[in-house]
N, C-alpha and C positions, 0 to 999 in steps of 0.2 A: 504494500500500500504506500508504503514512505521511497519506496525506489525511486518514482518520480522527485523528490525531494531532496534526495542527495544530490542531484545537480546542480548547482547554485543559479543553473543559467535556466532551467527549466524551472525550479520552483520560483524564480523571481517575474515570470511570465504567466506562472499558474496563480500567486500573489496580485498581479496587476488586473490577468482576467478577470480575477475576483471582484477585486476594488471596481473595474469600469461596472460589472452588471451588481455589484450593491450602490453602490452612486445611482446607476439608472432607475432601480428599481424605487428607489428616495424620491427620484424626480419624478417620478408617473406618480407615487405615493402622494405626492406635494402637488403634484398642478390636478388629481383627484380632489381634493380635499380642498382647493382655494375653487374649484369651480364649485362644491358643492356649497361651499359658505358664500358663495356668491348668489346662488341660487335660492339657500336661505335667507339671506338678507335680501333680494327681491320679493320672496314671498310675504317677506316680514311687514317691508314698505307698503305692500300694496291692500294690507290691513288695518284698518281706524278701528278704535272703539268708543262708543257713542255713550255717553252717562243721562240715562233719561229717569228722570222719576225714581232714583235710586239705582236701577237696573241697569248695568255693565251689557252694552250689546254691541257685537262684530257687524262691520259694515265692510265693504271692500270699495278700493279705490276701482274708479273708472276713468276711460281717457275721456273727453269732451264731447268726442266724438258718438259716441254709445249715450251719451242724456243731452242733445243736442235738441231733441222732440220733447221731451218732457220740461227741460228748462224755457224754452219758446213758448210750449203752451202756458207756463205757469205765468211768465212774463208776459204775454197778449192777456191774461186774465186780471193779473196784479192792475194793469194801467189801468183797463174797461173798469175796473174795481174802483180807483181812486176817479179816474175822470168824468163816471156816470154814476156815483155813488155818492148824492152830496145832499147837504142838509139847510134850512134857511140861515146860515150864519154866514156872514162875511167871511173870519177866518179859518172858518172847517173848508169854505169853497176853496180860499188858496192853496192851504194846506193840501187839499187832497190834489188839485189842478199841479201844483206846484212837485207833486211826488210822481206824479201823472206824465207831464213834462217831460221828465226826467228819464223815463221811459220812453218815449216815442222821438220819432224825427222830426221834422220839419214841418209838414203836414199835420200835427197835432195841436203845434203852435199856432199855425193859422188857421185852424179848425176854435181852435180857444178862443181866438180876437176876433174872428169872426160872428161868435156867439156873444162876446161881450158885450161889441158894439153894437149889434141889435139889441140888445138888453136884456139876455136870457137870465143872467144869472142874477140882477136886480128887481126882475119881476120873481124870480123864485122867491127872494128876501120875502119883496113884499106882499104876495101872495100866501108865503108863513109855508112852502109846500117844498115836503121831503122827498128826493128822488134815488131812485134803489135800481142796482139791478141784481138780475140771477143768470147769469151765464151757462145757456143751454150744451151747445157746442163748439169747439173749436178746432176745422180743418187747418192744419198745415202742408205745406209743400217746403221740404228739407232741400229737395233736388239739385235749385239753385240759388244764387245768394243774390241780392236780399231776400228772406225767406218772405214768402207770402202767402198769408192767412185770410181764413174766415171766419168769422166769430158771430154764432148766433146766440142771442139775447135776449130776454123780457125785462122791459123798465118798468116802473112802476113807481105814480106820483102818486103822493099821497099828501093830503091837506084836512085840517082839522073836522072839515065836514064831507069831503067824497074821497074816492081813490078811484085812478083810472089805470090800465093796466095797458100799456102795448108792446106788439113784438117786431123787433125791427133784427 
């Protein structure tokens, strides 16, 4: 068994073989082992956990892409919400117009001063009449950008003595 060994020339080649394939076998060991802790700590990242009401609950991260329907929809609802949702006060009207705004382009702007200037939202004052909506449905088209939607709606005004209801 040690024949090979008394050689000084051949055991210092059987010595090196050694060394190359334990070094190699270190390195496959080591780049195993940083991909899988890479791979851990990707899965790690891509888990929140949400403190609701006492109760610890796992959410997962997603890219933009994948709740790009669902955040538009809520955003086309949130404005309808603040712009068509308003009560006889002066400052509830801004406030809500004002958060409304802030939401929409251009065309919401001019849809506001629009209505101003005919005197919508001063005859609401003084007429003392609260206007509401309930938001039936909302089509979107993701497809292309600017995204363009539909939003079907019932308003509904309501004044100390009637209430009338339409759907637009």
């Amino acid at each position: 068994m040690f024949q090979q060994l008394k050689n000084i020339d051949t055991a210092f080649k059987h010595v090196k073989a050694f060394t190359i394939v334990v070094i190699i076998v270190c390195l496959c060991i080591s780049a195993f082992a940083l991909t899988k802790s890479y791979e851990a700590i990707q899965t790690a990242q891509d888990r929140i956990y949400i403190l609701a009401n006492g109760k610890v609950m796992e959410a997962f991260a997603a890219s933009r892409k994948d709740n790009i329907q669902v955040e538009a929809r809520d955003h086309v609802e949130t404005f309808h919400q603040y712009f068509f949702s308003l009560d006889p006060d002066d400052q509830v009207i801004e406030t809500n117009i004002r958060n409304a705004l802030y939401l929409a382009d251009g065309s919401a702007k001019s849809q506001y001063d629009n209505l101003k200037e005919k005197g919508y939202y001063a005859d609401l004052i003084a007429a003392n009449i609260s206007q509401s909506i309930k938001i039936d449905s909302i089509m979107l088209d993701i497809d292309q950008y600017p995204y363009m939607f539909r939003c079907y709606a019932t308003q509904e005004l309501t004044r100390s003595t009637s209430q009338k209801t339409g759907f637009w």
